[in-house]
C-alpha positions as CSV (number, residue, x, y, z in Angstrom):
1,X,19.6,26.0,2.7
2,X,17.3,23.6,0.8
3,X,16.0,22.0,4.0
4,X,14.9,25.5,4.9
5,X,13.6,26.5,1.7
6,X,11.4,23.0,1.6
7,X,9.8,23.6,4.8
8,X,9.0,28.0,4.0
9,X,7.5,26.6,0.8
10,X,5.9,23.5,2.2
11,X,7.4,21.9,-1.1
12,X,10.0,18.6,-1.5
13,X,12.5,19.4,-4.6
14,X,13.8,16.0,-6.5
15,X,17.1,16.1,-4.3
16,X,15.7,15.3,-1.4
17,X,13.3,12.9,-3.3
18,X,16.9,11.2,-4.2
19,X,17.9,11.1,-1.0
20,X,15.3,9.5,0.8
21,X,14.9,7.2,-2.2
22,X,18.4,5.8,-0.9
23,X,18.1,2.5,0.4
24,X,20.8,3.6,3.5
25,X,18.1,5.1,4.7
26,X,17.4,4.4,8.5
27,X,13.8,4.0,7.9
28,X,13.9,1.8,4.9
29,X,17.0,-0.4,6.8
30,X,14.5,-1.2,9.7
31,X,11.6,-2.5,7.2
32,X,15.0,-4.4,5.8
33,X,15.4,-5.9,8.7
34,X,12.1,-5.6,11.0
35,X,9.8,-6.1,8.5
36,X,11.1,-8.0,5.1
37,X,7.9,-8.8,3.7
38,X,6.8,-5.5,4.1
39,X,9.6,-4.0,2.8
40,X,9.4,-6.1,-0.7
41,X,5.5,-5.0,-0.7
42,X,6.3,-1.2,-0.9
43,X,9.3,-2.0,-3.2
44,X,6.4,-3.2,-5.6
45,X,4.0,-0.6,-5.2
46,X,7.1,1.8,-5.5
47,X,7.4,0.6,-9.3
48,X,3.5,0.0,-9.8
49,X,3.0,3.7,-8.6
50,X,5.8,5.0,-10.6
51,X,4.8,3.8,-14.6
52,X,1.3,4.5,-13.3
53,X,2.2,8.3,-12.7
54,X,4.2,8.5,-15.6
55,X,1.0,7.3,-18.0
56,X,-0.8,10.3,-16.4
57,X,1.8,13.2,-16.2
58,X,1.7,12.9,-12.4
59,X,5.1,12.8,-9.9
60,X,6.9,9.8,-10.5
61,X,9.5,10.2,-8.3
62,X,7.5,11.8,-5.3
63,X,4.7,9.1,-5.8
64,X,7.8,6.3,-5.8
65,X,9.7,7.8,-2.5
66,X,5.9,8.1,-0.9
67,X,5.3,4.3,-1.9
68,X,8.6,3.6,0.3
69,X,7.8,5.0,3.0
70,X,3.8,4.6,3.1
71,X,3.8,1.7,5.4
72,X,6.5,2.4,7.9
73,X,4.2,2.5,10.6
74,X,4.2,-1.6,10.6
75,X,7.6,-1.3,12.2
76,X,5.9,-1.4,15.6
77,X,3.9,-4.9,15.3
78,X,5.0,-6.3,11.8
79,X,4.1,-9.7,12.7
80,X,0.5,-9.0,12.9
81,X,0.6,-8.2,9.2
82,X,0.3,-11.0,7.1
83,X,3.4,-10.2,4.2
84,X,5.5,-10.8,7.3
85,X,4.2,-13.7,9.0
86,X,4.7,-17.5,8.6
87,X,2.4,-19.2,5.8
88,X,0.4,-21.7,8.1
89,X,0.3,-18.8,11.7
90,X,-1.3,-15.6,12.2
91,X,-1.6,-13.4,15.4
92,X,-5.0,-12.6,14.7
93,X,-6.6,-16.3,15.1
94,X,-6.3,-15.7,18.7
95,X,-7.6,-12.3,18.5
96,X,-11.2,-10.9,18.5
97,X,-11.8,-9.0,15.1
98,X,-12.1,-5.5,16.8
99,X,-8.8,-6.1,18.9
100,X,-7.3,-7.0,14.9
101,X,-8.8,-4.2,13.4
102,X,-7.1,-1.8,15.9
103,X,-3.9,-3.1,15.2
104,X,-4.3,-2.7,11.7
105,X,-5.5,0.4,11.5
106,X,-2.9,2.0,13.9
107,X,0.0,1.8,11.4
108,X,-1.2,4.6,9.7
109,X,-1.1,6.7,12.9
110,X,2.3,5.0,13.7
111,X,3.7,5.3,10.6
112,X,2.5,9.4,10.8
113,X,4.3,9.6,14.2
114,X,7.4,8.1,13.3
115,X,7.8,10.1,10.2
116,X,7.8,13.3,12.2
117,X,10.0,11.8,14.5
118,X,12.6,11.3,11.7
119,X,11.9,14.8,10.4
120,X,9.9,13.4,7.0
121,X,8.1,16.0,4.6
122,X,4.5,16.7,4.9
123,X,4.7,15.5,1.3
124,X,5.8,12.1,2.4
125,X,3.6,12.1,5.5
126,X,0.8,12.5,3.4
127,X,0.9,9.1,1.6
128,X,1.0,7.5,5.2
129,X,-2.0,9.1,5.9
130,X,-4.0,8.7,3.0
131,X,-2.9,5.4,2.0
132,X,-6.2,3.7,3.1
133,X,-8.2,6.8,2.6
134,X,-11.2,5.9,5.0
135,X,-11.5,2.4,3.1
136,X,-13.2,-0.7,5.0
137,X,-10.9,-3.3,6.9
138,X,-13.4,-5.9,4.7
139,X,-11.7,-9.2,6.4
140,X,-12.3,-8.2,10.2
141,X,-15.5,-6.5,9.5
142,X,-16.5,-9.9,8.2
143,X,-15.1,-11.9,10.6
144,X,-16.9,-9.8,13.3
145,X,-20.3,-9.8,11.3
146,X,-19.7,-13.8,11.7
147,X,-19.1,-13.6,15.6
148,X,-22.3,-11.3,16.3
149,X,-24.6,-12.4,18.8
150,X,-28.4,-11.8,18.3
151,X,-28.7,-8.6,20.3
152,X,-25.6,-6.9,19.3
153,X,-24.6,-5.0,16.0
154,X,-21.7,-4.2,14.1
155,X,-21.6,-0.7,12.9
156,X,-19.5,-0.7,9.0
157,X,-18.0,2.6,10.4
158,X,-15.6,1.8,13.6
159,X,-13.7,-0.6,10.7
160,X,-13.0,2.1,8.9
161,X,-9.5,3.7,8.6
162,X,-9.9,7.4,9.6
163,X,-8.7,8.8,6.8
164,X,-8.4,11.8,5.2
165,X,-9.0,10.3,1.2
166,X,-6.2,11.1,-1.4
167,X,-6.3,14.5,-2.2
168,X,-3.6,14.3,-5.3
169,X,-3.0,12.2,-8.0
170,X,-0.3,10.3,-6.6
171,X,-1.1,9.7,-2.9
172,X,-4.4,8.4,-5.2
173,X,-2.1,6.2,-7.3
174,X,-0.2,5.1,-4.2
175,X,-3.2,3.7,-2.7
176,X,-4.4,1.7,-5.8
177,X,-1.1,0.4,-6.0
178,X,-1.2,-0.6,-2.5
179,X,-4.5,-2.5,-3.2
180,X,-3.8,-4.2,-6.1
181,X,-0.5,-5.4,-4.9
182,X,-2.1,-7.1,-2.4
183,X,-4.7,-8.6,-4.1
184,X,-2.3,-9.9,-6.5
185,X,-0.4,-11.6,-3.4
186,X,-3.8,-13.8,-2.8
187,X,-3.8,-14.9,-6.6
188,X,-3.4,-18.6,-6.7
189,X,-2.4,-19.2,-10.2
190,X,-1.7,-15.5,-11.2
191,X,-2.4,-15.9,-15.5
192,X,-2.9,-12.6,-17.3
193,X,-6.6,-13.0,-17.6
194,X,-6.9,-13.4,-14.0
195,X,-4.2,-10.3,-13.1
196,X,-6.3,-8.4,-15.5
197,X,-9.5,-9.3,-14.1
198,X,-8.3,-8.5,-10.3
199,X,-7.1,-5.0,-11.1
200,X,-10.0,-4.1,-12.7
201,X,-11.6,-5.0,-9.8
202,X,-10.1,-3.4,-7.3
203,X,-10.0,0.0,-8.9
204,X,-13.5,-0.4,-9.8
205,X,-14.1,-0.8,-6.0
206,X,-12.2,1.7,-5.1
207,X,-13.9,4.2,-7.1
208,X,-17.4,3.0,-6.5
209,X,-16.2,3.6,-2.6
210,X,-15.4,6.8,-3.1
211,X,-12.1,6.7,-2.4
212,X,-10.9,8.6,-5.3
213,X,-13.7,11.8,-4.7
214,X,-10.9,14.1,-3.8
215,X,-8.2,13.7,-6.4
216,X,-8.0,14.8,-9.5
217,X,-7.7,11.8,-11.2
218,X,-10.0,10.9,-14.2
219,X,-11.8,7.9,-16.3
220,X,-9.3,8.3,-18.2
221,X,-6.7,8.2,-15.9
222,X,-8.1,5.1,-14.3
223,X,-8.2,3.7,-17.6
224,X,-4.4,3.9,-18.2
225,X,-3.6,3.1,-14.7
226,X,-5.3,-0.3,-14.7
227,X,-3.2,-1.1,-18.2
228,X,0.0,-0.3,-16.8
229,X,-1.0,-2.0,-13.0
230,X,-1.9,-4.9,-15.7
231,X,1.8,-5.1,-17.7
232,X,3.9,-4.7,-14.5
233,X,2.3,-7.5,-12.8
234,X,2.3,-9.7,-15.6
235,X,6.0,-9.1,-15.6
236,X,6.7,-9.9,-11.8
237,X,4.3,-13.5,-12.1
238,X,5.3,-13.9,-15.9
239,X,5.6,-18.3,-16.3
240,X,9.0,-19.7,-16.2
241,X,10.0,-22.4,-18.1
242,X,10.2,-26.1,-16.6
243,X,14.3,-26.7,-16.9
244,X,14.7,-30.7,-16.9
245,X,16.7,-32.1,-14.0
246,X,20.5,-32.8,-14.1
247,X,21.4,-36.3,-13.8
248,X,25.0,-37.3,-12.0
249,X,26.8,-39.7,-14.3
């Protein structure tokens, strides 16, 4: 009866949460094995996403499971996205920045596709959507901006996701987490003052954006966010002590 009551009610109850929080999972047993680096990525915005909702009263569980599941839509071309490809290759170099931008920007309406295709919630499906709000692809709008010839112009708008914004706390929280976890992923030497720095950052530009107008999230919110964005990642690139070699006698 539950999965008849969730779908009258247009609701997800923490069962179900539980059971799509289970790594068995088909879905989540593709990114496994399709898409590895992807996989670890929503693993770490799946913890980021959860303290942060606890700080703020929000849906821990719901914004964890959402996290999982946000960037299934990969699974079609995960080697044109860069936690999955080789350090020193990329598909895009032989690309033009519009062709890269497509490709990137189609995982959300992958991801929404396959979802329904494997019978997700509308609460799920909503953190594939909204995971980018209608945020700029900022690398391929550059790149193209470099390319342009004198007559020609490149409009900020076509590299923008589609959309729709967050519209809760934690789809909201979800796409911070997103952000800052990659941004922490192009940290060279990752101390706390620069960790700190970079989070601050990215919220502040994500707010200034307006990607946060339609949730309910405040100042204050943000505030808390950033410190616990700020402790977890300082516990996943904490140092590690130099151990001295063993010698063979």
């Amino acid at each position: 009866m539950l999965p008849i009551f969730e779908y009258l009610f247009n609701t997800v109850t923490n069962i179900s949460l539980l059971e799509l929080a289970d790594f068995n999972q088909p879905l989540l047993q593709r990114l496994v094995m399709e898409a590895p680096g992807t996989y670890h990525h929503s693993l770490v915005v799946g913890n980021l996403s959860e303290s942060a909702c606890r700080a703020v009263g929000a849906n821990a569980l719901l914004a964890r499971v959402g996290a999982y599941y946000h960037d299934i839509g990969k699974l079609d071309k995960a080697e044109y996205f860069s936690e999955n490809q080789e350090v020193r290759e990329s598909k895009h170099d032989t690309l033009s920045p519009e062709m890269s931008k497509l490709i990137i920007m189609n995982h959300v309406k992958e991801g929404v596709e396959l979802a329904r295709k494997s019978h997700l919630s509308q609460s799920i499906i909503e953190f594939i959507e909204q995971h980018h709000g209608n945020s700029l692809v900022y690398y391929f709008y550059r790149r193209a901006l470099e390319k342009i010839e004198e007559d020609k112009e490149v409009r900020e708008e076509g590299f923008r996701y589609a959309g729709p914004k967050p519209t809760t706390k934690e789809t909201a929280i979800v796409l911070l987490a997103d952000s800052v976890e990659a941004a922490s992923r192009a940290l060279k030497e990752p101390t706390a003052g620069k960790i700190e720095e970079m989070v601050h950052k990215v919220i502040n530009n994500k707010f200034i954006d307006g990607q946060l107008d339609e949730c309910d999230l405040t100042l204050k919110d943000l505030e808390k966010i950033s410190e616990v964005f700020v402790r977890v990642l300082g516990g996943i690139y904490h140092s590690r002590i130099n151990y001295p070699e063993e010698h063979n006698k």
